[in-house]
BARO-132814 format. One line per field, with one value per residue (C-alpha): residue number from 1; z, y, x. Coordinates in Angstrom, 3 decimals. Last residue first. Layout:
BEGIN
i <- NUM ...
w <- Z ...
v <- Y ...
u <- X ...
This chain:
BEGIN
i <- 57 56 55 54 53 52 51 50 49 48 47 46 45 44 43 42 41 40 39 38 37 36 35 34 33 32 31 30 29 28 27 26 25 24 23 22 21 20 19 18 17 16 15 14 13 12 11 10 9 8 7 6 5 4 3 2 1
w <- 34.355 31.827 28.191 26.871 24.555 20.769 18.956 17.034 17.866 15.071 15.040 12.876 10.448 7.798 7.896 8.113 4.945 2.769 4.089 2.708 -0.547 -1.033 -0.327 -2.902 -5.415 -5.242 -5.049 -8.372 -10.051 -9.400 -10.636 -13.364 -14.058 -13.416 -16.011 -18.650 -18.480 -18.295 -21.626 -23.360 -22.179 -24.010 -26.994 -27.472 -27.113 -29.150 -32.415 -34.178 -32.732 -34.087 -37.450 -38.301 -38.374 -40.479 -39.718 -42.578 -41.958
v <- -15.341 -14.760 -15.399 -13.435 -10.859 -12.662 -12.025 -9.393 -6.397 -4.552 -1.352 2.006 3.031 1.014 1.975 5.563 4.863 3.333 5.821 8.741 7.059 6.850 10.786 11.417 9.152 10.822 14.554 13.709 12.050 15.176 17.816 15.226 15.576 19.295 20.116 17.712 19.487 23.066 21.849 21.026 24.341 26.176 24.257 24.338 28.616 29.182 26.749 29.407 32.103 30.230 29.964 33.349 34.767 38.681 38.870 41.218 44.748
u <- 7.001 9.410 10.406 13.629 12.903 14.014 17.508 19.161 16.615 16.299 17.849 16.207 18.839 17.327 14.026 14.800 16.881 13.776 12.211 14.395 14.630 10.455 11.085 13.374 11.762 8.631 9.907 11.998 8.407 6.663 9.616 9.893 5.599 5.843 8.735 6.901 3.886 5.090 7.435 4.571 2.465 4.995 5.475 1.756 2.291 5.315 4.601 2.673 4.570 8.355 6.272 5.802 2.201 1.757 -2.162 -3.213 -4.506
């Protein structure tokens, strides 16, 4: 028997686990910037009082 290897089956598994790796870290990075955008907009929409409580006694 002799190993018949092509070279899409040597490449096929490292490219694999490449591409898993760079998937996961955009997926990661997409969630981050999605929620660091929704707070940034929660922020916003909350009012701010335009001047100080009055002072009493």
């Amino acid at each position: 028997m002799t190993k018949k290897t092509t070279d899409s089956t040597k490449w096929a598994g490292p490219a694999a686990l490449a591409g898993a790796a760079i998937g996961s870290a955009a997926l990661a990075a997409a969630l981050l910037f999605a929620s660091r955008r929704k707070e940034r907009a929660d922020a916003a929409a909350k009012p701010r009082p335009s001047a100080p409580p009055p002072e009493t006694d």
